[in-house]
N, C-alpha and C positions, 0 to 999 in steps of 0.2 A: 465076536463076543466082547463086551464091553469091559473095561478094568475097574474097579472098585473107584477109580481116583475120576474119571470117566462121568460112572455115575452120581457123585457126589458132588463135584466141582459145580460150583455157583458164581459161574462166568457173567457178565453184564448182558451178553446175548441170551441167556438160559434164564437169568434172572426175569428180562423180559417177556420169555417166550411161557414162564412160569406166570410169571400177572395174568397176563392175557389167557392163562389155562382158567385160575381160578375166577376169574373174573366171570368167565364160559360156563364154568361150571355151579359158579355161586347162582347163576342169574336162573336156572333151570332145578330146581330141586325136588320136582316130583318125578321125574321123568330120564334124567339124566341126558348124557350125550354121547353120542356113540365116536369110537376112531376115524372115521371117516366124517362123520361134521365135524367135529376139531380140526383135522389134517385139511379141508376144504374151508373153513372160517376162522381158525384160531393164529393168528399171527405168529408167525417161527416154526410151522408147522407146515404152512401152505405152500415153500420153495422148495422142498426136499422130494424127495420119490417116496410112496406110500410104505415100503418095507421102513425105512429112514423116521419117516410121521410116525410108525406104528411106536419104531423102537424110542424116538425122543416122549411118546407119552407112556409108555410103560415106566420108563427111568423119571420121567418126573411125579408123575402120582408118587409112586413109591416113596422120593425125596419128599413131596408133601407130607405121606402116610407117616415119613418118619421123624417129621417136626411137630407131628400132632393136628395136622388137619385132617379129620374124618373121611375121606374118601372113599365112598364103595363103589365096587362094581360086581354088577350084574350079568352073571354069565349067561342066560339063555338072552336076554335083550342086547345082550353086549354094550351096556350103556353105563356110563361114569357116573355119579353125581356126589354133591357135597351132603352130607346130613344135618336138614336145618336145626337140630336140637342141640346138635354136639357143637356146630359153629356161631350161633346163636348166644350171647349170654347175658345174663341179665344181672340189675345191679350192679352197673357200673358206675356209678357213683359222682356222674358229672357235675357239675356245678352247672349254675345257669350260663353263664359265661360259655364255660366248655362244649356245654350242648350247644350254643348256639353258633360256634364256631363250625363243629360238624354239622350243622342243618347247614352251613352257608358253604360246606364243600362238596355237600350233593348238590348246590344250585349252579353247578359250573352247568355254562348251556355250550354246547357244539352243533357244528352244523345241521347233524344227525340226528334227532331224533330219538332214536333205537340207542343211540352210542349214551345218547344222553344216560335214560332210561336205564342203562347196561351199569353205567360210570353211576349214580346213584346207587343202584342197586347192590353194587359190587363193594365199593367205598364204606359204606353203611356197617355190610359186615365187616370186613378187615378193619376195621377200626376201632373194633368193639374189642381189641386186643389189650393196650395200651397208649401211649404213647413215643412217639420218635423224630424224631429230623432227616435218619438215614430209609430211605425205603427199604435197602435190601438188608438191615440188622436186622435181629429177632428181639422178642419180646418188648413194642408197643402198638401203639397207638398212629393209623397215619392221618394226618390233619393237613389239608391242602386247603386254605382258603383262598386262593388267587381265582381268576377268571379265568377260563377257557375260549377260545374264540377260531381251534382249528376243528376239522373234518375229521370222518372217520378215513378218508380217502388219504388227507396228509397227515395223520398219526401212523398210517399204515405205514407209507411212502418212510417215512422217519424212523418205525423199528425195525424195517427190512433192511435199512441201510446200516443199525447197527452190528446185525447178525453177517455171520461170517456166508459167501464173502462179502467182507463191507464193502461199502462203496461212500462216495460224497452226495452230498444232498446242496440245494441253493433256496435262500427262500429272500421274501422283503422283512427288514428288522428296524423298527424303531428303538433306537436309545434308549429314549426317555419319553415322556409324557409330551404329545402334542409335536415331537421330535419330526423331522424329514424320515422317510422310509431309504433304507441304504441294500443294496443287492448283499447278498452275502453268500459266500460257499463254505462250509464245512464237513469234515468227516466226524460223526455224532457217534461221542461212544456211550451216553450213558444217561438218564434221568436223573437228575436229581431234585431233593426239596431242600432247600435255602432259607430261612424263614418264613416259614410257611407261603414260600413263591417256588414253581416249578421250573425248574432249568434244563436245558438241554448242555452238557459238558462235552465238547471235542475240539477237534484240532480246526484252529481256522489258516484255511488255505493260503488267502492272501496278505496276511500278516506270517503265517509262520508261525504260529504261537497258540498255546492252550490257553479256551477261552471258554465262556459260559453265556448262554442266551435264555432269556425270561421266555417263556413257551407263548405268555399273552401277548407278548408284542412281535412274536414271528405272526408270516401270512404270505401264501400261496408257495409251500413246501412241495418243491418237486424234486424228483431223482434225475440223476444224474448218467452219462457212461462210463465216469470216470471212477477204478477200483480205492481204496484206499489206501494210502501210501503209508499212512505214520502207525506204526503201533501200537496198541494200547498201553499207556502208560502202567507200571508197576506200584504198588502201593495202596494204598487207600482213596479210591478214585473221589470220595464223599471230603477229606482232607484238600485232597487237590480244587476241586471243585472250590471252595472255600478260600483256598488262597488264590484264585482267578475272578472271583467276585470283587475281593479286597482291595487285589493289588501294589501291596503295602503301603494303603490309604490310612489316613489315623481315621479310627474310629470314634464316634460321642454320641453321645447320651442327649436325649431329646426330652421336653416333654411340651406335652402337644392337647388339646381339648377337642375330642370327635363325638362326632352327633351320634346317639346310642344306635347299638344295631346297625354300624358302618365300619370299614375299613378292617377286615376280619384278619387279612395278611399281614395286619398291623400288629393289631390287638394280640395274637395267638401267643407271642412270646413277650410280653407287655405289662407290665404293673398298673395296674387298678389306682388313683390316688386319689378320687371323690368329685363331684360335680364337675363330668365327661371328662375330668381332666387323667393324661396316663403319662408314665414313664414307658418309654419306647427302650428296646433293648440296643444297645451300642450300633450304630450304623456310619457310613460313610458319608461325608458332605452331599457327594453325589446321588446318593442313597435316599438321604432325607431329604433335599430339593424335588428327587423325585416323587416322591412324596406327598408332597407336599403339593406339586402340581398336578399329578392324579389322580386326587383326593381333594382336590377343589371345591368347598361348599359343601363335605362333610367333617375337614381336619382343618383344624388354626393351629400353627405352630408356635408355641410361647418361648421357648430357649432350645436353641442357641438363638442370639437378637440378630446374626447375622446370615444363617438359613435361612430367620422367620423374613429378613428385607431381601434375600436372593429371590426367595419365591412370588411375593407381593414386587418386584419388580420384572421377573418374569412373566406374572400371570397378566401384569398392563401391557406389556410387550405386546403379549397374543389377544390381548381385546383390541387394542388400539391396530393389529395387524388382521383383525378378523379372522383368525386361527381358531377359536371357537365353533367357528359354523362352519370350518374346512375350506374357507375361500381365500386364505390371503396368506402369506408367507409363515412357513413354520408349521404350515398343518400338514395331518401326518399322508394325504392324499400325495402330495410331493415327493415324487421317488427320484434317486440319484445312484449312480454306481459307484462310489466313496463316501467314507460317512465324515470325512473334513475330519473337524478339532475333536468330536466327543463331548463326554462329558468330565467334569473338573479328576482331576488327576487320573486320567485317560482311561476312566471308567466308562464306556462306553454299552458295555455289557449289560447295561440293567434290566 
């Protein structure tokens, strides 16, 4: 029998195994879903033994039930679902801006299809909340305008690993924009969002040290045999997170002219200042370089004058190397098992 603290506790593996309920259930509203397709398709559900399935989705509805999402079920069907009028709401109040921020966070495409389809669908409603930065806080809004570019196959492989027992995962990671691809091993304990960029937080293996990886520039996430060693940090995992992106890099204030209806991961925390031109919210040298070469031929960066000459000397680099078209030094096809220097104050991370 489980302890009240049990049922309550809003662990990073539960928090995930919670997304993935709602997600399931959001996407099926006439109909619902029964114990047994959750426990056979819902992520956190599908390693355990079916009494084990049964009992992690009784205790999570419930935890839903009791933050205020609608969940009913159906006893002669035995089927869950969400109630689209109670999850649903309307007049929210966006601005143009804001809307269009959320229309560019359902356009994340995955390899999947269905996943896609799922991550639209899902996103849409959870979002009709508020807003936030923390996914697993309560009361708002979640706003991911970054690109997507993994499987349902390697989003799975990555939240199995963070449920207990964890294990490590290895995948290819680019730096930065146009970067060489470097091997990488980590123990992944947690999602997060970043400025409106999604991060995977955990322990890297071969450094020793907590770190953060942009979810768009991992690629071909596989599992591991190897169990997890480090334990999950204590604290504010969203906190930590945050000072691993950083690095106790100085931060600055940018302002930059992007082509309308571009750069959403930019824009989402961003000041408005009149003809395309924005104040970008404090970021790292490394940060806005990146940037700036990502966003190539949608963003001109006008201050700082000395990010705006890093990037316009990197972006001749990669013309004059044919890194552009993926053929000549510097493109990201180029994989290596160390990532060398990084990026400027061993921001590597981005």
């Amino acid at each position: 029998m489980s302890t009240a603290s049990e049922s309550t506790a809003l662990t990073p593996a539960r928090y995930h195994r919670i997304l993935h309920l709602v997600l399931a259930l959001a996407d099926d509203t006439r109909w619902g879903r029964t114990d047994e397709w959750i426990a056979a398709n819902v992520p956190g559900y599908t390693h355990v033994k079916e009494d084990s399935a049964r009992k992690y989705i009784g205790d999570d509805i419930a935890l839903l039930r009791r933050n205020g999402v609608d969940v009913t079920t159906h006893a002669r069907r035995g089927t869950h679902k969400i109630e689209a009028g109670a999850w649903q709401l309307d007049g929210l109040g966006l601005t143009e801006d804001e809307a269009a921020v959320v229309r560019m966070s359902t356009e994340v495409r995955f390899g999947d299809e269905s996943l896609t389809d799922l991550a639209a669908d899902g996103w849409a409603k959870i979002a009709a909340v508020a807003r936030r930065r923390d996914l697993r806080a309560g009361g708002g809004t979640i706003i991911i305008a970054d690109r997507g570019t993994l499987d349902q196959e390697q989003l799975t492989v990555l939240a199995d690993a963070m449920e207990p027992p964890r294990s490590r995962v290895h995948f290819y990671y680019a730096p930065m924009a146009f970067a060489d691809e470097h091997l990488r091993t980590i123990e992944p304990w947690t999602l997060v969002n970043l400025r409106g960029r999604m991060y995977v937080l955990g322990h890297d293996v071969d450094r020793d040290a907590v770190r953060v990886f942009r979810m768009a520039r991992m690629t071909d996430i596989a599992a591991t045999s190897a169990a997890a060693t480090v334990p999950l940090p204590e604290g504010d995992l969203q906190a930590i997170a945050e000072r691993a992106l950083n690095r106790g890099a100085e931060l600055r204030p940018a302002i930059v002219r992007i082509a309308p209806g571009t750069c959403g991961d930019l824009t989402v925390d961003a000041r408005q200042l009149g003809d395309d031109r924005w104040e970008l919210a404090p970021r790292t040298s490394a940060e806005l370089v990146d940037a700036g070469l990502e966003h190539a031929g949608n963003l001109e960066i006008i201050e700082p004058a000395d990010i705006r000459e890093r990037v316009i000397a990197a972006l001749t680099e990669i013309v004059r190397a044919g890194g552009v078209d993926g053929g000549g030094a510097g493109g990201v096809g180029d994989r290596a098992a160390d990532d060398g220097a990084g990026g400027a104050g061993g921001e590597e991370q981005r």
